[in-house]
N, C-alpha and C positions, 0 to 999 in steps of 0.2 A: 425461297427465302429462308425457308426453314431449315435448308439444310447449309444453306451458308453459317447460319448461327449455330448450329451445333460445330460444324469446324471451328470455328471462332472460338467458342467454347472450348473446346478439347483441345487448340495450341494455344491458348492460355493457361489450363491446367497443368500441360506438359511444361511448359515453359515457368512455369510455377514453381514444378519438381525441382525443375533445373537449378534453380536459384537457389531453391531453400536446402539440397543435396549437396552444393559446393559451399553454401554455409557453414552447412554441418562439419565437411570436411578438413573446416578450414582451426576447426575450433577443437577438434581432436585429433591430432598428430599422430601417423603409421610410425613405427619401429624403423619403417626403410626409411624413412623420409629425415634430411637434417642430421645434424652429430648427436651422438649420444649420450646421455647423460650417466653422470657415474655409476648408477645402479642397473644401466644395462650393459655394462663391460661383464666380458668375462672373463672371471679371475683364476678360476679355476681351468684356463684352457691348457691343454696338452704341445709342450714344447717341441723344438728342435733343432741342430743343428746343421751347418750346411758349409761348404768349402766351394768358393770359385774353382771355375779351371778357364783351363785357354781355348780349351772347346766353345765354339759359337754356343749360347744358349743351353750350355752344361754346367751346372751343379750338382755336386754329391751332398750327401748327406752324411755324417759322423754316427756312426752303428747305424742297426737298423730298428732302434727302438727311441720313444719320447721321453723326456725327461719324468714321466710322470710311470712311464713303464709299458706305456701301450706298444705296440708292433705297429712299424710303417707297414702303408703296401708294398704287397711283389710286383717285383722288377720293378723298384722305383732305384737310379741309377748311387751307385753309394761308395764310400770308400774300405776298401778290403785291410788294405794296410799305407801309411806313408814311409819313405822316407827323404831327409833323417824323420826320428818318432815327432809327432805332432804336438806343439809345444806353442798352446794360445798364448801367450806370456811376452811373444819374443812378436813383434808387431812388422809385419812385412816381408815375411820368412818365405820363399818356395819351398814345396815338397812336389818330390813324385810320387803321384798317388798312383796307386794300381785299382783297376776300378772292380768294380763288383754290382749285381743286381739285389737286392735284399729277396728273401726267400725265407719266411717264417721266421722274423725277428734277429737271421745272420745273413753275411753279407759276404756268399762267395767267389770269388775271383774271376773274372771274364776273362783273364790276360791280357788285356791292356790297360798302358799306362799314361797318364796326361801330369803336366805341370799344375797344380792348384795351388790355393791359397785363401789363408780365412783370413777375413777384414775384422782390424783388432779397434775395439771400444776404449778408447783410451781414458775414458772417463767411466767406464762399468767395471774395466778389469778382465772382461771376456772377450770371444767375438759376437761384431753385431749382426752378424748373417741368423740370427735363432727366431723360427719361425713358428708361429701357430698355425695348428692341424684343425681345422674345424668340420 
């Protein structure tokens, strides 16, 4: 008998936890959880730029550096050179790019070349492919 009641005991304490831990949780919201409110954006994040190509699941990146100054990673896939010159301005434009892997902030030439193209923001004035590096 005695020992039925202490079980008894002890899954109610537990079950107790239970209850008053998902309370708890419910009334202070994780960082992951839910959109974020203005004061957790980050504004200060480090940018960048990126050009479609015709390759399945290939995009370059425009230099090998952030808007902010930082260095991409190596061998992240990148553009070496286009032609004609790269000209975000002109909305729908092909270039043949020549590709390149970045390698300490440049981006030298692998010799090959693909068709890309930056998707132009007609409403920013740039293109919308610019990405945060976080």
């Amino acid at each position: 008998m005695a020992f039925k009641t202490c079980i008894t005991v002890i899954a109610v304490v537990y079950a107790a936890q239970i209850i008053c831990g998902a309370k708890d949780e419910d009334h202070s919201p994780s960082s992951s959880e839910g959109p974020l409110s203005e004061s957790e954006y980050e504004y200060d994040s480090c940018l960048y730029t990126i050009l479609n190509t015709s390759k399945k699941n290939l995009t370059l990146v425009v230099n090998c550096t952030m808007e902010c100054g930082d260095i991409l990673n190596n061998s992240m896939p990148c553009v070496n050179v286009t032609y004609p010159p790269l000209n975000f301005s002109i909305p729908s434009q092909n270039y043949t790019c020549t590709v390149g892997d970045c390698r300490n902030g440049t981006c030298p030439s692998n010799g090959n070349n693909v068709t890309c193209w930056a998707e132009y923001d007609k409403y920013k004035g740039r293109s919308s492919d610019t990405f945060q590096l976080q």
